[in-house]
matplotlib code that plots the C-alpha trace (Angstrom):
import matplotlib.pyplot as plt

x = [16.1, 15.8, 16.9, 13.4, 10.8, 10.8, 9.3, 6.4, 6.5, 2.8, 3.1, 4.2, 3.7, 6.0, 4.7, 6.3, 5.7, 6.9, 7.9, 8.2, 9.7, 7.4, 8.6, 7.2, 7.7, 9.4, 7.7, 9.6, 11.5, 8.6, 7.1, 10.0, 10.4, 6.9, 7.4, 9.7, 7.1, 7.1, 4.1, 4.1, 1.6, -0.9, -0.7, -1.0, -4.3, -5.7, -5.3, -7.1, -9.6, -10.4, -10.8, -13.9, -15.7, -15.3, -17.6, -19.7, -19.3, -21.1, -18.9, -15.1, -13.5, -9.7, -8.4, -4.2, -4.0, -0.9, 0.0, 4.0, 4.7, 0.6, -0.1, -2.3, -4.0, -7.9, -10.5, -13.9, -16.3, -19.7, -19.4, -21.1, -19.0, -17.3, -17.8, -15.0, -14.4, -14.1, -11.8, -9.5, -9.3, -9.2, -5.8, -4.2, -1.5, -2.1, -6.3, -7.2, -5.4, -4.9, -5.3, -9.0, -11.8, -13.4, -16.3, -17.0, -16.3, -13.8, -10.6, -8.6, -6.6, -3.8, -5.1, -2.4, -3.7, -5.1, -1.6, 1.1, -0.1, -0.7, 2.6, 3.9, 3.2, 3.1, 3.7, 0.3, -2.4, -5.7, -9.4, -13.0, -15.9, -19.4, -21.7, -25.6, -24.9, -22.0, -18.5, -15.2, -11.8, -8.1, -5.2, -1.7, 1.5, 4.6, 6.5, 4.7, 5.8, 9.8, 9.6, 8.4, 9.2, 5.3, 2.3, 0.8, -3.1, -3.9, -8.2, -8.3, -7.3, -4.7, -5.8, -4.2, -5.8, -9.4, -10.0, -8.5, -9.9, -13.7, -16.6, -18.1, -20.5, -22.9, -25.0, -22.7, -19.4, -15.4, -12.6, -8.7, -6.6, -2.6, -0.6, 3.3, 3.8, 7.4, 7.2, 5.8, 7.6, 10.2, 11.3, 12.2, 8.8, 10.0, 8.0, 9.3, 8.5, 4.5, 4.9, 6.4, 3.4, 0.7, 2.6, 2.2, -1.7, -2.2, -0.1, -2.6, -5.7, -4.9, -3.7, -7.1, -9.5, -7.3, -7.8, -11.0, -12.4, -14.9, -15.9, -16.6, -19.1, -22.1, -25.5, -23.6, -21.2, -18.8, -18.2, -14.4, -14.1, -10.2, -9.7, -13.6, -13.0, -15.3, -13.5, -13.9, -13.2, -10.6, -11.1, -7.7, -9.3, -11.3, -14.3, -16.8, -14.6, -16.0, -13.0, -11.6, -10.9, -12.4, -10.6, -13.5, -13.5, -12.8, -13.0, -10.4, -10.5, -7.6, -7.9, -11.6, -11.2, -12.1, -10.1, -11.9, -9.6, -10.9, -8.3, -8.5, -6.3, -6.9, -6.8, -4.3, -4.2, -5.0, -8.4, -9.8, -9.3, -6.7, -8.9, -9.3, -5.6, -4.8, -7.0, -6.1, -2.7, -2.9, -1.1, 2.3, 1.8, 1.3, 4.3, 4.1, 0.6, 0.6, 0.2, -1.8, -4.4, -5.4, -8.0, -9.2, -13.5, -13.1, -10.0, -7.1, -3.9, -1.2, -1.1, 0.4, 3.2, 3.8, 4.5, 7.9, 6.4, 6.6, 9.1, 7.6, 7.8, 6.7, 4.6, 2.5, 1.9, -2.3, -2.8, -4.3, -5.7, -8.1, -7.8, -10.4, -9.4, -11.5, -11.1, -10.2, -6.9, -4.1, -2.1, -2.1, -1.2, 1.3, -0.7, 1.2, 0.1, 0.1, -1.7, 0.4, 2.5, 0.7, 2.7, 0.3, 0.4, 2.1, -0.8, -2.0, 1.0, 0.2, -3.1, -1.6, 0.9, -2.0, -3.6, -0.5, 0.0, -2.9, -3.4, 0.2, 0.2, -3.0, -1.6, 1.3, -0.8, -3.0, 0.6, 2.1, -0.8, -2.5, -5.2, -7.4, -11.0, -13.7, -13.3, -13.3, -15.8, -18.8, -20.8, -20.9, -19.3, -17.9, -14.1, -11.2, -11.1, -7.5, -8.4, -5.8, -2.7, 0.1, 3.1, 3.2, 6.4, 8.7, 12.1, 15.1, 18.2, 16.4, 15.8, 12.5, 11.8, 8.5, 7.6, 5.1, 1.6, 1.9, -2.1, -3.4, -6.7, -5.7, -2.3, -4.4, -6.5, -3.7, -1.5, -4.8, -5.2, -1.4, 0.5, 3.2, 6.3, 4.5, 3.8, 7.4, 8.7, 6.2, 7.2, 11.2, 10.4, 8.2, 11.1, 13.7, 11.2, 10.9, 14.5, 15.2, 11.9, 13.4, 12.3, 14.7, 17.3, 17.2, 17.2, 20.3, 22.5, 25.5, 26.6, 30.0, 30.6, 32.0, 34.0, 32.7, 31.4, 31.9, 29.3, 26.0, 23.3, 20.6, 17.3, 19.1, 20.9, 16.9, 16.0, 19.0, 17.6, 14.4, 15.4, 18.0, 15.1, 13.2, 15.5, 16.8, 13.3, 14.3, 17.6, 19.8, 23.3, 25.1, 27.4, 24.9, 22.5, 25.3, 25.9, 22.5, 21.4, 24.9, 23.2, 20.2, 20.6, 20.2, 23.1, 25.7, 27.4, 28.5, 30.8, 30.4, 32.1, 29.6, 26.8, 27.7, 27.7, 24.8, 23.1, 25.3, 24.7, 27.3, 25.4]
y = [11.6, 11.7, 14.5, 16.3, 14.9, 15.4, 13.3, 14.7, 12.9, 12.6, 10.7, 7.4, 7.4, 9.6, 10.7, 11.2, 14.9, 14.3, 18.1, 18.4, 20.9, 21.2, 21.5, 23.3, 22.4, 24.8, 26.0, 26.8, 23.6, 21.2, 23.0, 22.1, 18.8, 18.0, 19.8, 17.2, 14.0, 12.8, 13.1, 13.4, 15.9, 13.1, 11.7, 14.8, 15.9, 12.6, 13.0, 16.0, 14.6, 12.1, 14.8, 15.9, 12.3, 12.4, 15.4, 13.5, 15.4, 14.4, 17.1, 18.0, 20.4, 19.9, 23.2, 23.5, 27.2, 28.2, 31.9, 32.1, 33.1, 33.6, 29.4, 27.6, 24.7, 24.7, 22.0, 22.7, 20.4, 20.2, 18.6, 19.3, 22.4, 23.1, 25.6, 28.2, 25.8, 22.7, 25.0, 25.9, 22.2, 20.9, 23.3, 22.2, 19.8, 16.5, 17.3, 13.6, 11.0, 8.0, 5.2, 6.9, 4.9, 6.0, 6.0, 2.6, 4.9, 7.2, 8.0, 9.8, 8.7, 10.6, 14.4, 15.8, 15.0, 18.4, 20.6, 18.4, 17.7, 21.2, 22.4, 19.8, 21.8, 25.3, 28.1, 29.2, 27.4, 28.8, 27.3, 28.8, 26.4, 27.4, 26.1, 27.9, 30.5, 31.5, 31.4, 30.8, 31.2, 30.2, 30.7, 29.0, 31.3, 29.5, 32.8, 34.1, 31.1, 30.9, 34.7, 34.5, 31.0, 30.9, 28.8, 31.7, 30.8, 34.2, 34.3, 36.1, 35.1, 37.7, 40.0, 38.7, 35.4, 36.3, 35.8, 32.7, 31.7, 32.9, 31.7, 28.2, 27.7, 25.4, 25.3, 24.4, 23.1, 23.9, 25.8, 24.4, 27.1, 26.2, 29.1, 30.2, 26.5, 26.8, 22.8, 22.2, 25.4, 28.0, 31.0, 31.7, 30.7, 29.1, 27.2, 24.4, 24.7, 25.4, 21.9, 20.2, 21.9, 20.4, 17.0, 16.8, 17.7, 14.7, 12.4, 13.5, 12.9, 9.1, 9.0, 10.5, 8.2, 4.8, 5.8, 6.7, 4.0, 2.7, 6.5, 7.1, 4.5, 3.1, 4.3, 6.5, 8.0, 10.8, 13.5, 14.5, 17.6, 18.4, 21.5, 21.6, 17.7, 14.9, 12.2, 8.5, 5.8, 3.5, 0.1, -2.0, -5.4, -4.7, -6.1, -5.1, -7.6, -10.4, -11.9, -11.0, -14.2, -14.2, -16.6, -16.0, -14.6, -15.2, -13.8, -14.3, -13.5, -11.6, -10.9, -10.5, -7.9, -9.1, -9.1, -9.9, -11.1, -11.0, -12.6, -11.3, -12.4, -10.0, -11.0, -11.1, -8.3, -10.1, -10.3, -6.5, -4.2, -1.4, 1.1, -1.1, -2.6, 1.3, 2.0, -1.6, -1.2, 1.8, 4.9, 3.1, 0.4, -3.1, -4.5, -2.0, -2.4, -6.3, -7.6, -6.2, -3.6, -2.6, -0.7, 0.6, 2.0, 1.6, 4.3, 2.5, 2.7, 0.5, 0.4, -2.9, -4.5, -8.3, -7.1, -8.2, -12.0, -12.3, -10.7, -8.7, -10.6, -10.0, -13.2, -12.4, -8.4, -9.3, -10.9, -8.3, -9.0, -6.8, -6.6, -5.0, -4.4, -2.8, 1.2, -0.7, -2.6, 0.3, -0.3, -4.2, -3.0, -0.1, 2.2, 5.5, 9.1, 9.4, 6.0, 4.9, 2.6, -1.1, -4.0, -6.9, -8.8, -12.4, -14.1, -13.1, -14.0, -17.4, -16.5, -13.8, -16.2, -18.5, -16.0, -14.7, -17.9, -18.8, -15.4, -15.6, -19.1, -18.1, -15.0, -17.0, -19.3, -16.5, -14.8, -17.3, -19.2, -16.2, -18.2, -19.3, -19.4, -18.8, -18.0, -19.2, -15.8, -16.0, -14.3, -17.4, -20.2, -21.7, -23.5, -22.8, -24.0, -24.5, -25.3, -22.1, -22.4, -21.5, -21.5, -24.0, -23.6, -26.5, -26.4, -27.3, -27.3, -25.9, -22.9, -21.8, -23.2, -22.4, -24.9, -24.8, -26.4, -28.8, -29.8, -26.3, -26.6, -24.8, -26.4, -30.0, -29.1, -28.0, -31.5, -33.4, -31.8, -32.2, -35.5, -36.9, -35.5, -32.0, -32.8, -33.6, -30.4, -28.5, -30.4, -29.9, -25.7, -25.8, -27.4, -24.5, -22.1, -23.5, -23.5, -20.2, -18.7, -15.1, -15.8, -19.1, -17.0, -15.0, -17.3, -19.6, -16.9, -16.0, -12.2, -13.4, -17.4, -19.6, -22.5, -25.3, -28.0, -32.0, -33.4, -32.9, -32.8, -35.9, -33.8, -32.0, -35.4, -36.4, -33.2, -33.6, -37.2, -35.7, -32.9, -35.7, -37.9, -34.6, -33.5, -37.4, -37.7, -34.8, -36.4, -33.4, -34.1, -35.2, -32.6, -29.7, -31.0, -31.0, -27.3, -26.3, -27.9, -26.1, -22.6, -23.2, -21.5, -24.1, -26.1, -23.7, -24.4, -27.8, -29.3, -30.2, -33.8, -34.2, -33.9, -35.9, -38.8, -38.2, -38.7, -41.7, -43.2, -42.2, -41.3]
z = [53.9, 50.2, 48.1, 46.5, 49.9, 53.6, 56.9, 58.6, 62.2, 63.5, 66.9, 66.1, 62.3, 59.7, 57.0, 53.1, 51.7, 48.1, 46.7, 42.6, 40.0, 37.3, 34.1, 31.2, 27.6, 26.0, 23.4, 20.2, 20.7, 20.8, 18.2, 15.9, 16.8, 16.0, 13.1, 12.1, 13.0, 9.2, 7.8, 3.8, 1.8, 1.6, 5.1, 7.1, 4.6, 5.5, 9.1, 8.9, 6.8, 9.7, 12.0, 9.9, 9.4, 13.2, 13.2, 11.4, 7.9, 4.8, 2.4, 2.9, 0.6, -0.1, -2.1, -2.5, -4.0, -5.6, -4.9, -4.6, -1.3, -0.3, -1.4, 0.9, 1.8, 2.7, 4.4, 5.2, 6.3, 7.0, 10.3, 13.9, 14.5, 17.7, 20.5, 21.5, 24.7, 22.3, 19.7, 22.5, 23.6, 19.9, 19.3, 22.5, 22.1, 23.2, 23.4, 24.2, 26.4, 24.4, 26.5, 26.9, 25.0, 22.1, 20.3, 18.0, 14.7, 16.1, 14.2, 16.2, 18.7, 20.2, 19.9, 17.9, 14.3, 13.7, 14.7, 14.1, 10.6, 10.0, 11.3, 8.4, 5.8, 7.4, 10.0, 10.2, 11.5, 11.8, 12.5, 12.0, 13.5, 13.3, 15.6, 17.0, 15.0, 16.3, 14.6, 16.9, 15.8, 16.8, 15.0, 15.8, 14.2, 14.8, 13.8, 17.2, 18.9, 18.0, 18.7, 22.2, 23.0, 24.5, 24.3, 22.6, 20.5, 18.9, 19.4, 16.0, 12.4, 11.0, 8.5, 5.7, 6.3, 6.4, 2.8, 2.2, 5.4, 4.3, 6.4, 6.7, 3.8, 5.7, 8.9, 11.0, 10.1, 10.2, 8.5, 8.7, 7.0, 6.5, 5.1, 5.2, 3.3, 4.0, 4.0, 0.5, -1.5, -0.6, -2.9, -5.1, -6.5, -9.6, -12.7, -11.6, -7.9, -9.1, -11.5, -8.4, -6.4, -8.5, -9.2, -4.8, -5.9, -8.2, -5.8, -3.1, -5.1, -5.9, -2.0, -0.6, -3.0, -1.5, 2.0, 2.2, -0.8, 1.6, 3.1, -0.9, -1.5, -0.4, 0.9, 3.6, 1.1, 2.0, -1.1, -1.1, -3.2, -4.0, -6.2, -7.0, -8.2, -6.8, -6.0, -6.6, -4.6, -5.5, -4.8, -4.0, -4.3, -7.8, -6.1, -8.8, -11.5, -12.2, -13.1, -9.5, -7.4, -4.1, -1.5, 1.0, 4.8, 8.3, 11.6, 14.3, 17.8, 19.8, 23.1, 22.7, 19.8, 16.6, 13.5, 9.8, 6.9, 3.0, 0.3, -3.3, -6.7, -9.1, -12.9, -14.7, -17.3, -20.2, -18.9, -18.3, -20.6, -20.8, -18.5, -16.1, -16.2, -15.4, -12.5, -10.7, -10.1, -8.1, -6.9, -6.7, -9.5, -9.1, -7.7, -4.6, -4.3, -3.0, 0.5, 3.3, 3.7, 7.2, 7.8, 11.3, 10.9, 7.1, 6.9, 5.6, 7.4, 5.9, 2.3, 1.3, 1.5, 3.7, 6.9, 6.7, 6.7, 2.9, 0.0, -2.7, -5.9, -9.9, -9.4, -6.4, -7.4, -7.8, -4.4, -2.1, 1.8, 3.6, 7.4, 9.2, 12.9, 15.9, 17.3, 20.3, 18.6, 18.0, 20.6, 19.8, 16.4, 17.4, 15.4, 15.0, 15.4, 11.4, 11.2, 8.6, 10.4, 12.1, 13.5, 13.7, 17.8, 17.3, 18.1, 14.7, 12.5, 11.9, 10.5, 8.5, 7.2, 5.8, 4.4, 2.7, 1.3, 0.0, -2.2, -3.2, -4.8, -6.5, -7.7, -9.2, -10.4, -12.7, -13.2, -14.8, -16.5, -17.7, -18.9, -16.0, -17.1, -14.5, -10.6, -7.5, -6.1, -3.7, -6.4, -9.0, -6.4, -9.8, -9.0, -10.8, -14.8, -15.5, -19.6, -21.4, -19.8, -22.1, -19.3, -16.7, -13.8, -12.7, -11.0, -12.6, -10.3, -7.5, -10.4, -11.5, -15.0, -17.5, -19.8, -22.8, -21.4, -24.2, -23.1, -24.3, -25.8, -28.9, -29.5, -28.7, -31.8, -34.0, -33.3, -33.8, -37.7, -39.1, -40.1, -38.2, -39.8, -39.5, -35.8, -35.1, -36.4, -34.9, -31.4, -32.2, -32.6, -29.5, -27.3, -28.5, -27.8, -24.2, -24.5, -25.7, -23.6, -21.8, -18.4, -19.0, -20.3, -17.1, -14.5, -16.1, -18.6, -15.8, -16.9, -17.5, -19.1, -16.7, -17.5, -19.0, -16.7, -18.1, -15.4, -16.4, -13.5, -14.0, -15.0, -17.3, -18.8, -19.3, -21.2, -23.5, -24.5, -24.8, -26.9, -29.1, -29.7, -31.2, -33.4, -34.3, -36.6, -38.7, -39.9, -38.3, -37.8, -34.7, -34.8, -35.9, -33.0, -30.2, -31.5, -31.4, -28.1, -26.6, -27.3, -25.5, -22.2, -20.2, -21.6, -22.6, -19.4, -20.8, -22.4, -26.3, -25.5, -22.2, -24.0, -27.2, -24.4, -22.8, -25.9, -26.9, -23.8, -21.8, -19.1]

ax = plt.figure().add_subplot(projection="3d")
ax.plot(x, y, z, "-o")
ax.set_aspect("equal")
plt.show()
């Protein structure tokens, strides 16, 4: 017989009586531990915030009050309200199974949201719902908890936290109140801890106005008032720019759940003004602010970055890709309780991998041409006029390379009105421009010379003859131009003697 069950003989048949042990949490180590989840300032606000746009709110205040040791943080809502039944559900860990369906708009997911993001910030958790007239409170003191290592929800705010706490200001409606903020400021209760505290407030307030961009606009808006400031949305794809490109839509299917993909270049910053240069790149600039954007019922859960399927580069910092997946998709997506984490399935790489592609060699493109005229939208339909480059790229010993776009409109115009011996001078201080251009300096200056190489690579044989035949029409020395070609950065690692026969036809 096995250790923990016993037979039960009935006539011919035995029966298994399985016995258990079961086995409490302990309190005031789970409570830590969750304490300890991860969630930032701005992530565990948001995931409260959801909690209110799943009670259907039209008007969330957001207040972070700074009073030393009596600081808090404050959300009220003007959502359905909640019963004292529902309340004492809502602040039980763990409220919702999470393999259980959900509503098409839901955000929530596991039913932890509402505590273990409070217990983030503080020790003191307390909620005031409104609903028929009735007000119903709980309050969560993790004090209480470590104390008496019990599952112990006080049915009563504390006295100290009645004003901060107030009452709901609406018909119906709730109240979160975090206090004892031992996670955001500690004494002693320095200037620089209340900078630090309101640097976190103007971190969170560019945070909140990404996440919920699409909450903040439209016909439906949501108003998210943070410290009695409305906030706007902030678009990630610059959507309302004309000069935005548009690489069009598609829907994919995945196990029966649908997955929509939108691919956007933005412009390059020579084409928007200075205002609008600021408020594209984002809360972490533009560099960070490439790559994916997945959003689950319009709430944005990963901000940026490739997924791990592309590198972040300088040249691909205005490509941005919208992915809209279904409330039925987290666990394809391995969304995490802080739903800031999403691992697309594999059968959904290859299409992100397109996708990434395409928007990256566009945003190259309009990096390093700067110039493009036109776009390639659904709101004109016009195609791509490639008519003011100034840069084009090539690649010179498997190096990146820029070149002047020697069929630039303008510089067209200006050969096509000076003589010939002007032309050629103006063609010989183009080439050592090209020559001498930073980004080439960059990619072929070594940090430390190296020694001197006597084979010289074919291409760059051919530029050297190009480069000769330049300079030959201005009468410049043999011996001056084998200097001068030598400090261009892209030849310095040769000999003087290998290049005097490259251009004597040595080679």
């Amino acid at each position: 017989m096995t250790e923990g069950a016993r037979k039960l003989k009935r006539g011919k048949k035995t029966t298994l009586i399985e016995d258990f042990d079961i086995v409490t949490p302990e309190a005031s180590p789970v409570i830590q531990s969750l304490r300890a989840i991860g969630y930032s300032l701005e992530t565990a606000i948001a995931d409260l915030i959801d909690n209110s746009l799943d009670a259907g709110a039209k008007m969330i205040k957001v207040d972070m009050i700074w009073e030393e040791e009596g600081s808090y943080v404050r959300i009220e809502d003007d959502g359905r309200g909640m019963s004292e039944d529902e309340l004492v559900v809502a602040m039980r860990l763990g409220s919702k199974d999470p393999s259980a369906e959900r509503g098409s708009k839901e955000l929530g997911r596991f039913g932890m949201g509402l505590k273990t993001a409070s217990f983030s910030l503080g020790k003191r958790l307390t909620v005031s719902s409104k609903l028929g007239g009735k007000v119903n409170v709980r309050c969560w003191d993790l004090d209480t908890v470590n104390e008496t290592n019990e599952w112990k929800l006080r049915k009563q705010a504390f006295i100290d936290s009645l004003i901060c706490l107030d009452t709901v200001s609406t018909r119906t409606g709730t109240v979160v109140l975090i206090e004892k903020l031992d996670r955001l400021i500690n004494p002693p209760y320095t200037g620089h801890k209340r900078n630090k505290f309101f640097r976190q407030l103007s971190i969170l307030e560019l945070h909140l106005r990404m996440v919920f961009h699409r909450f903040l606009s439209g016909l439906q808006k949501v108003s998210i008032i943070l410290n009695g400031n409305v906030l706007a949305p902030w678009d990630p794809f610059c959507s309302k720019l004309q000069q935005t490109h548009e690489l069009g839509d598609e829907s994919i299917v995945n196990d029966d759940k649908v997955i929509h993909i939108e691919g956007y270049v933005l412009p390059h910053h020579s084409k928007i003004n200075k205002e609008q240069y600021q408020e594209a790149k984002g809360p972490e600039g533009w560099y960070d602010q490439q790559g994916f954007y997945i959003y689950r019922n319009k709430r944005l859960l990963l901000v940026a970055g490739w997924l791990n399927l592309f590198p972040k580069e300088e040249s691909t910092k205005l490509a941005r890709i919208k992915i809209d997946i279904g409330q039925d998709s987290d666990f394809d997506w391995q969304i995490d309780v802080k739903k800031s984490v999403a691992r697309p399935p594999q059968e959904v790489i290859e299409a992100l991998k397109r996708w990434g592609e395409k928007a990256r060699t566009l945003s190259q493109k309009v990096f390093y041409h700067r110039g493009i005229s036109g776009t390639s939208s659904k709101r004109d339909g016009k195609k791509d006029q490639e008519i003011d480059f100034l840069w084009s790229q090539t690649t010179r010993n498997d190096r990146a390379y820029f070149q002047i776009h020697r069929e630039n409109p303008l510089l067209t115009k200006i050969k096509s009105a000076i003589d010939e011996d002007t032309d050629a001078m103006l063609t010989a201080y183009l080439s050592m421009l090209q020559e001498f251009c930073p980004i080439n300096t960059f990619t072929y200056v070594p940090a430390t010379p190296t020694k001197e190489l006597d084979e010289i690579t074919d291409e760059d044989a051919k530029q050297i003859r190009k480069i000769h035949a330049i300079y030959q029409e201005m009468a410049i020395p043999l011996t001056k131009l084998i200097s001068t070609i030598k400090d261009m950065p892209a030849y310095n690692r040769y000999s003087e003697q290998s290049i005097r026969q490259v251009i004597q036809g040595g080679k």
